[in-house]
C-alpha positions, 0 to 999 in steps of 0.5 A: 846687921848694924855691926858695923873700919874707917881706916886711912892710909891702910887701904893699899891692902885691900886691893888683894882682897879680890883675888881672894876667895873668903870661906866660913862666912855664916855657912854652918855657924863655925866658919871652919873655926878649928874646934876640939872635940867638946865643941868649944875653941881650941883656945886655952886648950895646950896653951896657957891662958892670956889673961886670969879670971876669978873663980865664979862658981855658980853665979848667975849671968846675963848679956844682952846683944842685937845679933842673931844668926851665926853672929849669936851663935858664935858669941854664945861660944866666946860665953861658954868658954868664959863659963869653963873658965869661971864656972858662972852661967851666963845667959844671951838676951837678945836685944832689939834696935834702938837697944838704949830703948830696950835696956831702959825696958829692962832697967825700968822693969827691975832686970837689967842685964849684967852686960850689954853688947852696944853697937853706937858710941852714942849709946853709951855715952847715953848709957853713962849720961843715965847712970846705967853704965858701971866703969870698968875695972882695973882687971879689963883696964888693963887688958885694954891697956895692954891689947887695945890702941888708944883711939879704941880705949878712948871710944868707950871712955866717957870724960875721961872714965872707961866703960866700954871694952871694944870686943868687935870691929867691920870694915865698912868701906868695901864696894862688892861687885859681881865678877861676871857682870863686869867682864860682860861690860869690860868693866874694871875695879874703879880707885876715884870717885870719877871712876866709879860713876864712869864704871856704872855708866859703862855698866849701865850701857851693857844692860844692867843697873850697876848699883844696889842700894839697901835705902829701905834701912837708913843706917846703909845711907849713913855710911854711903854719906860718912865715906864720901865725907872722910874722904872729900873734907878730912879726918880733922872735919869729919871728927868736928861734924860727928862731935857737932862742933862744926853744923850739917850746913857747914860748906863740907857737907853741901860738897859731901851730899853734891857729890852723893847726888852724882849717884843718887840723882841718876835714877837708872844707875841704881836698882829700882831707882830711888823708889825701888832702892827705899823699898829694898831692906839692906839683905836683899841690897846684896843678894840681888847683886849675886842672884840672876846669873849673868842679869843680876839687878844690879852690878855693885852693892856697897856695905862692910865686910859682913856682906860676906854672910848674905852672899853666903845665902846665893850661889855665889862664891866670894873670889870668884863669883864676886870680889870687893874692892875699897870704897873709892877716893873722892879726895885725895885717899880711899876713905876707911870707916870703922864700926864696932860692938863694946861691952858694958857692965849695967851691974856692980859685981865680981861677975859683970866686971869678969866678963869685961875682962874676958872680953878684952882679951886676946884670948877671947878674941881667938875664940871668936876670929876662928868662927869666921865672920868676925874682926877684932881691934885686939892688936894682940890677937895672932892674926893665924886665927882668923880662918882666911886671908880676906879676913886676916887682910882687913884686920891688919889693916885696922891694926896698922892703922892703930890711931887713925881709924875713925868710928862710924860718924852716925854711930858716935851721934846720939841715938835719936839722931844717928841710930833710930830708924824713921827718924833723925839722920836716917830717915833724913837721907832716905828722903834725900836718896828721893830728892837729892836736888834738895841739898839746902832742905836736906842740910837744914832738916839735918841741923835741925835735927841733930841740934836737939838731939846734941841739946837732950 
C-alpha cells in the first residue's frame, strides 16, 4: 500500500475527475487491460518493438517487490513478457517492509535478488551507501534519457551515478469523498484549506463524521503532513526540509503542523477521534467511507489514486458513488506529491541490466498502464493505454509537469526516519494525531530524530 504525484500547477486537471467513472481498478486483476489470446499484453504484438533486448535463453532471474494482490499480478505480466522477449526466467520475491531490512536478510544470506522494486528514495541511496546497488548501464540509460524528465532520472541518481529506473508513479494528492454524504449535507468540492474545514463542519452538522484517517499506518499521516507543507512553505523549503538543510524546528514546519492541528485537534470531525483513527489500518480508512449507505463513518478519506483499488472491495462505484477532488490549496496552489517504485540491479550481469532497460521502456510501460491501477512517468507512453480517463487524466498531469514534481518528502529520508513503522517520522506523528497542542515537543522529537538518522 506504500505506492506512493506532487505536482504543482498540473492540478487544474483533476477538477474533471469527479465526473468520471474509473473501471478495472483491482477487480479481476487485468483491469479491462486489452489481452491477446495468450493472456499476455498486446504489446509488441502487430507493432514493433520499442526498445531491444539481449538474447537470454535460459538464464535465471529473480525480482523482489512488496506488492500483492492485483499489484503482483500485474508486474508478473510486465515479467512474462520480458521472458517472451528474452527467453530468461524470471522469478517475483515478495519482499516485506522495511525492504533495506530484507534485501539485507537476503544479501546476508548469500541470495540476493537480481532486481529490487524500491519504494523510498532513501532506500536507495542506502542501497548505494552499502555497496549493494550496481549502476545502470548504458541500454537503460538511454532509455531513461529518451522516456524519462530529468527530475525523474535524477531521483534514482546517487552523486551523479544512475541506479535506479523509475517504473512506477501514485498521485498522492486526492481527497475521496462519498457522493451521497454530501448531497445529504449540501456540501460542495471545497479548493482552499479554509474551505475544506468549513466542508467538514458542515458535515459534520448533518450527522456524519467528515473525515477518515488511516492513523494506525504512519506513512498516511506523512503525506497528510508532506501536502499542507508543499503548499503552505513552497517548492524551495519543501526540497530543503526533505534534504534536511533546513531542521523540523524550522518556523515553516511550526505553521505546516498549526494548521494540521485545525484537523487533527477537533476530535469530532474525525472518525473514532484520534483514538479510533490511530487504531484504523489505511484499508479500512477507505472502505468505512464508502460502506454504511447514507451513514458511512465517515464522509472523506484523503489518500492517492490507489485508493480506487479498496473502494473496488465496496459496493461503491467511483463517478457515481464516490468522486475525488485535489487536496486543497493551504497556500496559494493545490499541493501535488508524488511517489514512485524504481528498479535496481543487486547483481553484475547481462540479465539484471536487461531487465532495468526493459523496464525503462515504453514498451513496458503499456504493459503495465493496461491493467489498470497503474501510472507511469514514462512521457513516451501513449496515453490510449491507459484503460479510463481518470487514469489517462492523472498521468498527464504528471507528464505535464515534467520537472516540477516533487517526490514524497518522507520517502526521500532515510528509512529509519521516514519509512519504518513505530518509529522516526511515522510514529512521531501519530502521536502528534493524539496530541497535537504539542507542536514544539513534536518539532523537537522530529529533529531529534531525523539528525541521527541524516548522520547513519
Amino acid at each position: 500500500m506504500r505506492t506512493t504525484l506532487r505536482i504543482r500547477r498540473a492540478a487544474v486537471v483533476f477538477t474533471a475527475i469527479g465526473a468520471l467513472a474509473l473501471t478495472g481498478c483491482g477487480d479481476d486483476g487485468d483491469g479491462g487491460g486489452k489481452k491477446t489470446d495468450e493472456g499476455g499484453s498486446t504489446t509488441g504484438k502487430g507493432s514493433t518493438p520499442s526498445v531491444a533486448l539481449p538474447k537470454l535463453d535460459g538464464e535465471k532471474l529473480s525480482v523482489a517487490a512488496v506488492w500483492t494482490g492485483a499489484e503482483q499480478a500485474n508486474f508478473v505480466k510486465v515479467l512474462k513478457e520480458f521472458e517472451k522477449r528474452t527467453g530468461a526466467q524470471v522469478t517475483f520475491v515478495p519482499a516485506q517492509d522495511p525492504i533495506v531490512n530484507f534485501l539485507g536478510t537476503k544479501i546476508a544470506g548469500g541470495q540476493p535478488p537480481d532486481v529490487a522494486m524500491i519504494p523510498q528514495v532513501g532506500a536507495i541511496q542506502q542501497a548505494v551507501a552499502k555497496k549493494w546497488a550496481k549502476p545502470v548501464g548504458e541500454e537503460a540509460k538511454a532509455q531513461l534519457s529518451k522516456n524519462y524528465a530529468k527530475v525523474w532520472q535524477g531521483l534514482g541518481a546517487v552523486d551523479g551515478t544512475q541506479y535506479g529506473v523509475y517504473y512506477k508513479a501514485a498521485n498522492k494528492s486526492l481527497i475521496w469523498y462519498n457522493t451521497k454524504a454530501f448531497e445529504n449535507a449540501g456540501a460542495s468540492e471545497p479548493k482552499t484549506w479554509t474551505d475544506f474545514l468549513s466542508t467538514a463542519e458542515t458535515v459534520s452538522a448533518s450527522g456524519v463524521t467528515p473525515v477518515s484517517v488511516g492513523g494506525a499506518d504512519g506513512w498516511t499521516l506523512t503525506d497528510w503532513f508532506e501536502n499542507v507543507y508543499l503548499s503552505q512553505a513552497g517548492p524551495e523549503k519543501y526540497d530543503q526540509l526533505a534534504q534536511h538543510k533546513i531542521k523540523w524546528t524550522d518556523p515553516s514546519v511550526k505553521d505546516a503542523l498549526t494548521t494540521l492541528a485545525q484537523l487533527f485537534g477537533k476530535p469530532s470531525l474525525i472518525a473514532g477521534g484520534a483514538d479510533g483513527a490511530l487504531q484504523t489500518e489505511f484499508p479500512a480508512s477507505v472502505t468505512q467511507t464508502f460502506t454504511g449507505g447514507d451513514q458511512p463513518k465517515a464522509a472523506m478519506v484523503y489518500e492517492g489514486d490507489f485508493v480506487g483499488v479498496n473502494i473496488a472491495q465496496t459496493k461503491a462505484k467511483i463517478g457515481t458513488d464516490a468522486k475525488v477532488f485535489p487536496f486543497p490549496a493551504v497556500g496559494a496552489e493545490s499541493p501535488v506529491v508524488t511517489g514512485g517504485d524504481a528498479a535496481v540491479a543487486l547483481k553484475d550481469g547481462k540479465g539484471a541490466q536487461a531487465l532495468l532497460t526493459w523496464l525503462a521502456s515504453a514498451d513496458a510501460a503499456k504493459i503495465a498502464a493496461e491493467q489498470g491501477g497503474f501510472i507511469s512517468p514514462n512521457k513516451s507512453l501513449d496515453p490510449s493505454a491507459y484503460p479510463n480517463d481518470v487514469q489517462r487524466t492523472m498521468a498527464k498531469a504528471l507528464i505535464a509537469a515534467g520537472d516540477a514534481v516533487r517526490f514524497d518528502m518522507s520517502d526521500q529520508a532515510p528509512q529509519s526516519f521516514g519509512g519504518t513503522p513505530g518509529k522516526g517520522e511515522w510514529k512521531t506523528l501519530q502521536d502528534f494525531l493524539k496530541n497535537p497542542k504539542d507542536i514544539a515537543g513534536t518539532q523537537a522529537k522530529l529533529e531529534s530524530d531525523a539528525a541521527k538518522a541524516y548522520k547513519s
